[in-house]
C-alpha positions as MATLAB code, in Angstrom:
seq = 'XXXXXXXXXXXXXXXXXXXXXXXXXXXXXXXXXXXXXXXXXXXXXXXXXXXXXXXXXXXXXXXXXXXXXXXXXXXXXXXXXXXXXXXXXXXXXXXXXXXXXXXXXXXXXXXXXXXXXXXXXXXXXXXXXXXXXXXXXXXXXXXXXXXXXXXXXXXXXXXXXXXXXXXXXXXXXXXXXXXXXXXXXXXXXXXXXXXXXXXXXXXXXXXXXXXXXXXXXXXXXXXXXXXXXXXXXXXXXXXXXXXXXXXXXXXXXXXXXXXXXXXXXXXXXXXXXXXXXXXXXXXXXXXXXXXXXXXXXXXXXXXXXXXXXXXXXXXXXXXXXXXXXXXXXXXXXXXXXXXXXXXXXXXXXXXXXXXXXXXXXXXXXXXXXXXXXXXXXXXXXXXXXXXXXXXXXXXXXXXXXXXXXXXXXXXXXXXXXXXXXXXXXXXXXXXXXXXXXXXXXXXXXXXXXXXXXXXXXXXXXXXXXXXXXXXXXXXXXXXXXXXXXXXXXXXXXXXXXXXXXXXXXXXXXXXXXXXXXXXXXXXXXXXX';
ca = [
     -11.882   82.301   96.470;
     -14.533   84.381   94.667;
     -13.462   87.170   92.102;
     -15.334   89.430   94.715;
     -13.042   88.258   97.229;
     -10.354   88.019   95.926;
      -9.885   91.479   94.550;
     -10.734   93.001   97.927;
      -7.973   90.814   99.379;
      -6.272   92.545   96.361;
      -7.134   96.227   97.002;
      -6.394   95.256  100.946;
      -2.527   94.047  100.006;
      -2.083   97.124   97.598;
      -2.911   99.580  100.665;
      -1.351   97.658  103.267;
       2.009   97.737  100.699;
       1.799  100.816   99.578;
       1.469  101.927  103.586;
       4.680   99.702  104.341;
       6.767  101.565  101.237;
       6.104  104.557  102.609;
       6.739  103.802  106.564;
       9.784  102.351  104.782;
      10.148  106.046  103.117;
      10.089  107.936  106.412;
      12.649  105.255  108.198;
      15.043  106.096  105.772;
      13.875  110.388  105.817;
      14.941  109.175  109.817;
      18.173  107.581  109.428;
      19.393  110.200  106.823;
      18.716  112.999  109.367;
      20.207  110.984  112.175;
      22.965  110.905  109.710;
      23.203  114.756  109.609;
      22.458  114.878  113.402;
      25.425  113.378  114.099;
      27.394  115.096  111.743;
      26.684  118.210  113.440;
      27.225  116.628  116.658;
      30.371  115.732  115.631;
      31.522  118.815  114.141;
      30.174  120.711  117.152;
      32.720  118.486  119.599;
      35.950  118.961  117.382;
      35.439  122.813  117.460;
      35.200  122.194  121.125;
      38.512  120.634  121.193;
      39.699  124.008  120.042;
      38.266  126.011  122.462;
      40.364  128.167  125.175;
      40.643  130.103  127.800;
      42.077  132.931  129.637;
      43.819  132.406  132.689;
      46.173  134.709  134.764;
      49.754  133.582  135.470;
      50.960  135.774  137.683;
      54.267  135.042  137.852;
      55.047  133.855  134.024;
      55.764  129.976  134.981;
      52.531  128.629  133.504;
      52.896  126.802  136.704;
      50.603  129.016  138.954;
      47.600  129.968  136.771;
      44.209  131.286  138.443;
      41.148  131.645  136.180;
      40.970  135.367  134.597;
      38.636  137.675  137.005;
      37.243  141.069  137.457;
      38.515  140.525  140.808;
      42.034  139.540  140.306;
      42.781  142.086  138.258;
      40.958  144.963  140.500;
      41.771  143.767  144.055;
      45.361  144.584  144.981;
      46.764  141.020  145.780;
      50.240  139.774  144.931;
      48.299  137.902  142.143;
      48.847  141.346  140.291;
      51.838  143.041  142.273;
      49.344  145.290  143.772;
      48.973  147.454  140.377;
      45.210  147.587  138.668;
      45.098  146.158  135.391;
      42.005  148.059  134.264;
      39.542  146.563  131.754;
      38.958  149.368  128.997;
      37.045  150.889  125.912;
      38.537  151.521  122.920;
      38.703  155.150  123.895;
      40.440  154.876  126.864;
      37.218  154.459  129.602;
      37.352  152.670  132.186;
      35.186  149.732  132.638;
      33.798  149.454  136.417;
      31.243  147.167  137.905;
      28.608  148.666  139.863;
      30.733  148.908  143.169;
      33.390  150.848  141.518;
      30.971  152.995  139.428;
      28.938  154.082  142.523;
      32.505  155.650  143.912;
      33.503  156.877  140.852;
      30.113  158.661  140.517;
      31.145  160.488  143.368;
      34.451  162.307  141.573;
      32.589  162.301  137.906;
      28.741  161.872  137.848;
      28.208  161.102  133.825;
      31.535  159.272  133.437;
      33.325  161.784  131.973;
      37.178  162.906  132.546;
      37.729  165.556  135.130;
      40.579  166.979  136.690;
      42.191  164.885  139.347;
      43.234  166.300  143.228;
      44.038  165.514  146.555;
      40.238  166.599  147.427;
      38.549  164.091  144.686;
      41.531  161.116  145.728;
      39.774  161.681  149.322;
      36.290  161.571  147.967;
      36.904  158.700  146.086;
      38.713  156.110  148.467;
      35.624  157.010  151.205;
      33.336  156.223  148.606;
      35.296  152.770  147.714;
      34.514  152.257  151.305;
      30.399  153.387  151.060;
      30.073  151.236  147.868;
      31.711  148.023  149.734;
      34.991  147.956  147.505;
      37.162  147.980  150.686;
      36.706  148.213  154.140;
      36.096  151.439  156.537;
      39.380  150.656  158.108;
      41.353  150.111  155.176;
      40.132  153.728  153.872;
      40.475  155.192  157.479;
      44.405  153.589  157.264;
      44.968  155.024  153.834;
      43.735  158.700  154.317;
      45.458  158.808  157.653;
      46.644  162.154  158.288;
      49.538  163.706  160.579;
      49.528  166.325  163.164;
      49.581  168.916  160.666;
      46.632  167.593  158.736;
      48.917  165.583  155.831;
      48.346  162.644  154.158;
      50.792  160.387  155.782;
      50.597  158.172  152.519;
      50.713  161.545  150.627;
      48.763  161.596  147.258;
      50.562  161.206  143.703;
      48.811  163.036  140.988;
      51.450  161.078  138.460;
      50.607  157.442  140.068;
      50.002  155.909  137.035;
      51.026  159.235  134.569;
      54.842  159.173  134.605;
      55.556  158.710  138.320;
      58.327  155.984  139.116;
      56.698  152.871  139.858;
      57.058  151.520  143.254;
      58.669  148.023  143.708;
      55.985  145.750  145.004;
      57.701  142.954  144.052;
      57.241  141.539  147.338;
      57.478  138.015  145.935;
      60.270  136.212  143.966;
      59.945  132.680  141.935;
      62.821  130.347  143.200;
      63.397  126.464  142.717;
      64.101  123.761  145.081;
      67.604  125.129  145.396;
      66.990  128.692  145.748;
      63.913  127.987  148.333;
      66.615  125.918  150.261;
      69.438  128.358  150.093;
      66.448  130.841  152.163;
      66.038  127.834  154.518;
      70.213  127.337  154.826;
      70.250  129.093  158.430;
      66.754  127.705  160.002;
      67.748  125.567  162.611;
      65.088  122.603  163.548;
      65.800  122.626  167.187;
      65.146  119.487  168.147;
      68.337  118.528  170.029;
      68.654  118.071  173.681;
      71.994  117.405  175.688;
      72.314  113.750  176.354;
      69.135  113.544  174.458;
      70.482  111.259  171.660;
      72.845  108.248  171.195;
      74.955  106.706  168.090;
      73.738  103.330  169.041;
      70.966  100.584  167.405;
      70.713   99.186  170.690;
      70.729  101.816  173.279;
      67.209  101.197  175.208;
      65.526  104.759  176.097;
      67.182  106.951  173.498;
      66.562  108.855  169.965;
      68.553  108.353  166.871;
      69.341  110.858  163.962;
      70.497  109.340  160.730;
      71.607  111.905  158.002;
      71.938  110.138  154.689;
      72.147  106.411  156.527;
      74.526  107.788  159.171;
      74.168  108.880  162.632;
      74.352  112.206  163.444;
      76.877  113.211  166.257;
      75.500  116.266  168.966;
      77.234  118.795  166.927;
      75.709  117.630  163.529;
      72.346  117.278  165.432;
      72.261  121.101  166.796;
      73.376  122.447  163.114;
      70.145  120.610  161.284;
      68.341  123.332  159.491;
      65.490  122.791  156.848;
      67.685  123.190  154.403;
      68.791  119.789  155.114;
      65.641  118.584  155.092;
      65.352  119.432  151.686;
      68.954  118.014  150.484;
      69.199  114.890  152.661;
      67.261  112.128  154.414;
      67.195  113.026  157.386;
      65.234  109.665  159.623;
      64.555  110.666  163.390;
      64.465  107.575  165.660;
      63.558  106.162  169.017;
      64.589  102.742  170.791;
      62.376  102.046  173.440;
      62.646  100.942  176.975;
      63.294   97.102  177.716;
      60.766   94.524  177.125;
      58.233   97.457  176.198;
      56.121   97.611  172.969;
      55.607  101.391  171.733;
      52.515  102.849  171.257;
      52.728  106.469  169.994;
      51.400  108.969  172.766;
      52.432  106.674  175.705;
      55.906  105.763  176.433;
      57.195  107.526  173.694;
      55.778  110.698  174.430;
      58.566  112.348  174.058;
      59.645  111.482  170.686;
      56.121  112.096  169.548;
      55.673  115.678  170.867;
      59.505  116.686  169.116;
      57.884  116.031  165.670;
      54.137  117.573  166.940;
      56.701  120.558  167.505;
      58.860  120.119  164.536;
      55.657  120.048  162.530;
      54.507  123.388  164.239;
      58.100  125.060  163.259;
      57.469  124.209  159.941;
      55.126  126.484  159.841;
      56.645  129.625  161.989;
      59.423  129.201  159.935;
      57.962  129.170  156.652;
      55.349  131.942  156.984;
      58.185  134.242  157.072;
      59.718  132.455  153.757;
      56.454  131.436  152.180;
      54.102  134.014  153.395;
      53.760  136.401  150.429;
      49.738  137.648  151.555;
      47.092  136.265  153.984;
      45.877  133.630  151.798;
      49.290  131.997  151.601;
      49.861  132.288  155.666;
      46.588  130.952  155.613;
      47.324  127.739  153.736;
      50.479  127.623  155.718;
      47.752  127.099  159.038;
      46.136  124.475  157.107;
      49.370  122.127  156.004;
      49.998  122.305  159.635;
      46.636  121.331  160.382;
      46.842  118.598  157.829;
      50.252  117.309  158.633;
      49.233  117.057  162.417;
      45.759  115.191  161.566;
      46.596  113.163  159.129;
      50.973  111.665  159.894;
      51.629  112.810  163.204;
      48.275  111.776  164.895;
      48.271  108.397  162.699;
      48.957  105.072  165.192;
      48.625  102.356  162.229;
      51.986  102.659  160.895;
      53.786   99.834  159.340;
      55.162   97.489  161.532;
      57.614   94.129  160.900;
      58.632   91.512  163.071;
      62.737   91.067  162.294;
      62.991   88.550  164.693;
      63.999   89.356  168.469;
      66.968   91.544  167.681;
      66.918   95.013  168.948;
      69.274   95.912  166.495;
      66.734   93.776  163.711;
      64.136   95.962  164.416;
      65.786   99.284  164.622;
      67.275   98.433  160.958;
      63.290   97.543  159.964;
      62.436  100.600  161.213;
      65.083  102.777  159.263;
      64.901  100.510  156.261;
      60.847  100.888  155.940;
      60.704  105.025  157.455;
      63.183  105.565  153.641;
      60.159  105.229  151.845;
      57.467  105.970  153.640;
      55.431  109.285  154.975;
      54.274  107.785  158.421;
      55.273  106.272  161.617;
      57.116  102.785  160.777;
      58.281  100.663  163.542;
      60.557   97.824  163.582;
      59.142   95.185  166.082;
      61.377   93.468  168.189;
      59.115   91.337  170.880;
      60.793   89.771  173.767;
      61.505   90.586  177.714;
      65.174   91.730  176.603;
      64.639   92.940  173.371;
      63.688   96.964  172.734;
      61.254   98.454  169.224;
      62.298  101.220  167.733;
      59.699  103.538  165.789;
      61.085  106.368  163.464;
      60.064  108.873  161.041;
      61.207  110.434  157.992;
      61.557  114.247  158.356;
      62.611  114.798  155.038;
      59.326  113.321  153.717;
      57.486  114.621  156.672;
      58.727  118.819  154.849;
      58.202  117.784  151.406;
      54.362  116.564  152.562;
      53.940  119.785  154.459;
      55.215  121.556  151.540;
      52.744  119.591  149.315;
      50.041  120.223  151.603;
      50.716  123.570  150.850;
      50.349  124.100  147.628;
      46.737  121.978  148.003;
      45.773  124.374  150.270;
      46.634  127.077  148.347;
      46.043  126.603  144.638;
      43.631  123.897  145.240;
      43.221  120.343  145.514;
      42.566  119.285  141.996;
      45.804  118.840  140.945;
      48.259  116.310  139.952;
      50.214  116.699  143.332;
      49.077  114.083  146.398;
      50.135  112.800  149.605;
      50.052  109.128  150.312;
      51.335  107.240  152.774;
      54.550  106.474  151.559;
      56.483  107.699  148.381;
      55.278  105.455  145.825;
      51.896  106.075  146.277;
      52.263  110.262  146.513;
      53.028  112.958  144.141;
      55.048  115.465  146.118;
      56.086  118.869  144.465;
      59.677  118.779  145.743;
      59.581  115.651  143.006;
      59.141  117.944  140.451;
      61.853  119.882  139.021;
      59.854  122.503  137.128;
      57.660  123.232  140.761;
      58.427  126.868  141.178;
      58.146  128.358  144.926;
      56.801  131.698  145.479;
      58.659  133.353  148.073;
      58.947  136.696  149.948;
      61.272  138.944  148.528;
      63.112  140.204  151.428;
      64.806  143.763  149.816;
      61.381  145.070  148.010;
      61.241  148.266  149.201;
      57.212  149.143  149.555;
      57.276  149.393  153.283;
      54.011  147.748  153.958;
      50.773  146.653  152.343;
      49.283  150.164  152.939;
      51.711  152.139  150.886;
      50.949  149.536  147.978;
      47.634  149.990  149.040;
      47.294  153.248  148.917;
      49.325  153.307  145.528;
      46.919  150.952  143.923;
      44.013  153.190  144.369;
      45.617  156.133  143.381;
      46.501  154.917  139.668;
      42.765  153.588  139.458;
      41.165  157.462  140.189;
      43.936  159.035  138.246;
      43.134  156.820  135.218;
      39.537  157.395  135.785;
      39.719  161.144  135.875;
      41.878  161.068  132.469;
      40.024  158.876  130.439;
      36.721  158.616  131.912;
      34.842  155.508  132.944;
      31.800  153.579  131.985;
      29.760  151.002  133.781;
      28.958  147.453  133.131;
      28.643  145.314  136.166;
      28.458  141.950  133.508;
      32.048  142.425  133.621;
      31.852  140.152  136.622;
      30.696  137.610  134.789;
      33.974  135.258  133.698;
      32.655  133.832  130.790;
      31.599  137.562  129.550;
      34.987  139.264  130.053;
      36.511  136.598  128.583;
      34.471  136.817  124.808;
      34.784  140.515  125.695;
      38.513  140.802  125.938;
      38.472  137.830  122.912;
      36.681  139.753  120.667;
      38.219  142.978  121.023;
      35.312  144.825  122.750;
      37.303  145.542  125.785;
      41.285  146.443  126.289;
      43.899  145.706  129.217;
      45.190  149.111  130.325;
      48.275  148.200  132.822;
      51.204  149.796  134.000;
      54.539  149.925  131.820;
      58.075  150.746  133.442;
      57.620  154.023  132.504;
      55.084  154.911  134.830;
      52.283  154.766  132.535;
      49.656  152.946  131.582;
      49.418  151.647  128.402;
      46.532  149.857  126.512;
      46.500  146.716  124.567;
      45.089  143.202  123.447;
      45.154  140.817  126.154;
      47.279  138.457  124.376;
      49.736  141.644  124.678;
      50.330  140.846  128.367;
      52.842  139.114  130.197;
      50.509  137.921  132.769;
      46.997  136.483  130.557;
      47.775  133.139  128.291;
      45.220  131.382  126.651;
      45.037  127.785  127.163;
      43.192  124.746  126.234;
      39.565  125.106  128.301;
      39.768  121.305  129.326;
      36.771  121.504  131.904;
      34.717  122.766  128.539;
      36.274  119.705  126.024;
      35.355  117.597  129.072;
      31.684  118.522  129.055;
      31.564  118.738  125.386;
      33.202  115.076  125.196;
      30.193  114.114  128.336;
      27.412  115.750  125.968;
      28.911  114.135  122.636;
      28.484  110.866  124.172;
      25.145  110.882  125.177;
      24.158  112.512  122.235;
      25.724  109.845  120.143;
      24.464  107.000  122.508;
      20.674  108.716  122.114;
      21.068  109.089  118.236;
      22.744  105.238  117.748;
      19.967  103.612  119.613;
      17.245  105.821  117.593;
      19.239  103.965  114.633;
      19.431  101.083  115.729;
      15.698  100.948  116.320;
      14.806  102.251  112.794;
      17.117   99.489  111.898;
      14.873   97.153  113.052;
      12.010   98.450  111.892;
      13.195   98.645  108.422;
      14.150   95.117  108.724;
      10.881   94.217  110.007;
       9.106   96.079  106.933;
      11.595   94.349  104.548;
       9.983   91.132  105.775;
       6.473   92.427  105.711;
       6.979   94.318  102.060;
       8.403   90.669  100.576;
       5.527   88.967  102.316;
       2.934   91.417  100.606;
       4.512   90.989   97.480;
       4.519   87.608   97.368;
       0.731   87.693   98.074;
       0.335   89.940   95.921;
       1.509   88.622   93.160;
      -0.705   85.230   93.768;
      -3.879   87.090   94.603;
      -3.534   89.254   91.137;
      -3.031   86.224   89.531;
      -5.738   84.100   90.716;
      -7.481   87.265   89.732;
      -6.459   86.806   86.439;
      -7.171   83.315   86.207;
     -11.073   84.229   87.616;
     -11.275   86.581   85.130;
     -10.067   84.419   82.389;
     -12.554   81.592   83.292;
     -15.734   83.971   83.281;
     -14.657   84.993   79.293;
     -14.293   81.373   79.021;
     -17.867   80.439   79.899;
     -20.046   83.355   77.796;
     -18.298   82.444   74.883;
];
């Protein structure tokens, strides 16, 4: 190679190597700020295993929590004992969405505190109605008047300034034991006179076992749901000779006494469990559910126990123990009678599960399966606290709690004032608001006033761990991580791959400078 050549090649490996140290440069500029990327990524996900939120637990079990609301705390409910806990200033105002401010607008146009009277009261629940807080007919019920022109739920100017609280309690918090002691004198009803026999073998007649023991007439007619909820109770039925059951046909009868038992369920627990309209709702759909999804079921477990009537009424008892369906205990032959049963014991603690789905909502730990080990009933847990209707709580109806409701909101609005912010609606923004001391709970102490103070001052808001916001934090901190490890990954490569190329252009290097050298050495060689 000519000197001309060769130090071009020479210049050309200097550039080319000088380029590659430098790519080499920003690769590791890249991996360093991947570094700190992920870092912060990092640190950004364990500060979101710290974070929390405010829920409301109505009845202090930390069993029944709802997320905190505008609405549950300014919509009379059971949720708050039908007593506002008003969302405050640090000077006492009342904080009011837009609905609420355009009725208090009516009784105090620039949000300042006025007098209170029967006159503004009036004003101000017809203007709850105008502004779409409640109904017409709810404010028509409430300012109902008498004959002489009254009130009939007369107005308190103290509601809520030294008056005696009413009791609203119209709910009470019982266990198993105390939801079965209200149950103690509900009767099923499912016996009939010559209805039932204290035999395996009897063709054409229904069975009640009680613990693994038939049930005599007199034991039959005293069933209540209270035993339901302290025994096993298994309801049976032997069929007729040489027939195989099919539920609906020629076991009609047996099938319609559960349809009905599952039907009394429900008109006897509204009146137990019914504590508002959502709650009597849910009630309608655990009926629903029970009926769709046990009673109307026709694939129940079956076992062939050999010809035996008396084989397959023990199948049938032996499998309905543990199961939430139909079972039946087949027993094929021209002489031989099946028996199908059902556990009613099962059958109430599914309703009862069904229930609380319905009610508090379906993503929960609590399930219904078709048979015990595959379900997750709440009368198997012991800390499963029933909400119940208090039966002495002396607030007459929902109007008078009603009505009682609204009048500690205007008095407290005429005293201290009010101030608008409809963002109050907004979950996330009462939350930080209430979090970071902007806003104040104002409720009502046993005194009969109200009394403001930080929200982790009150019985019924706990902060917990915000697990739906770890969740997505832990969702985003994985792809994050994924995006950033295969970004350095790849600039591992290509720092590997300019390794190669930087020890390749060295090498060449080195021999091109010193045939350069060499050239150069010969051509001082030859003029001398």
């Amino acid at each position: 190679m000519g000197l001309a050549a060769s130090q071009a090649r020479f210049l050309a490996i200097t550039s080319r190597k000088a380029y590659c140290e430098f790519q080499s440069m920003q690769i590791a500029q890249d991996k360093l700020s991947i570094t700190r990327d992920l870092s912060e990524i990092s640190e950004d996900y364990q500060n979101a295993l710290n974070q929390t939120k405010l829920v409301w637990d109505y009845d202090g079990s930390g069993q029944n929590t709802y997320n905190l609301s505008y609405g549950v705390l300014m919509t009379p409910s059971t949720l708050n004992n039908y007593n506002p806990y008003l969302i405050t200033t640090r000077t006492g105002s009342v904080v009011l969405n837009n609905q609420f401010a355009g009725a208090a607008a009516t009784i105090s146009p620039n949000g300042s505190p006025v007098n209170a009277s029967e006159a503004g009261y009036k004003t101000f629940i017809n203007a709850l109605a105008d502004n779409g807080v409640i109904s017409d007919n709810t404010s028509d019920v409430i300012l109902k008047t008498n004959e002489s022109g009254n009130l009939i739920y007369q107005y308190n100017q103290n509601a809520g300034y030294g008056a005696e609280p009413l009791n609203k309690n119209g709910a009470l918090v019982k266990n198993l034991a105390g939801l079965a002691y209200e149950l103690q004198d509900e009767k099923l009803g499912i016996y009939t006179e010559g209805y039932f026999s204290q035999s395996k073998t009897v063709a054409e007649k229904h069975k009640v076992m009680v613990n693994g023991n038939f049930a005599n007439d007199a034991e039959i007619d005293d069933l209540t749901f209270e035993d339901l909820l302290t025994s096993e109770v298994i309801y049976l039925y032997t069929g007729a000779d040489g027939t195989d059951i099919t539920l609906g046909s020629n076991d009609g009868d047996f099938y319609n006494t559960v349809w009905n038992l599952s039907n009394a369920m429900y008109d006897k627990l509204v009146n137990i469990m019914g504590t508002d309209a959502l709650a009597k709702q849910a009630l309608r759909n655990a009926t629903t559910l029970i009926q769709q999804n046990l009673l109307k079921n026709t694939g129940y477990p079956t076992a062939d126990e050999g010809r035996s009537t008396e084989n397959a009424f023990n199948s049938a008892f032996s499998m309905a123990q543990e199961s939430n369906l139909f079972t039946m205990g087949d027993a094929k032959g021209s002489k031989n009678n099946d028996t199908v049963a059902i556990n009613l014991s099962n059958l109430f603690s599914c309703f009862l599960t069904y229930f609380e789905l319905c009610y508090n909502g379906f993503d929960s730990n609590y399930s219904v399966g078709n048979n015990l080990n595959n379900s997750y009933l709440v009368t198997d847990d012991p800390y499963y606290n029933y909400v119940i209707v208090n039966k002495d709580f002396a607030a007459d109806s929902v109007v008078v709690m009603q009505a009682d409701f609204y009048m500690q909101l205007y008095n407290n609005i005429c005293a201290n004032g009010w101030t608008a912010n409809n963002n109050i609606e907004d979950n996330n923004y009462l939350e930080n608001a209430l979090k970071n001391g902007t806003y104040f709970i104002s409720s009502l102490n046993d005194d009969g006033y109200f009394y403001q103070g930080r929200y982790n001052e009150e019985d019924c808001i706990i902060e917990i761990k915000d697990e739906d916001a770890i969740a997505q934090a832990e969702a985003e901190f994985t792809s994050k991580k994924a995006k950033l490890t295969y970004k350095e990954d790849q600039l591992d490569i290509e720092m590997k791959n300019l390794d190669t190329e930087i020890s390749a252009l060295t090498t060449e290097y080195d021999s091109v400078k010193n045939l350069i050298s060499k050239n150069v050495e010969k051509v001082f060689t030859l003029f001398q």
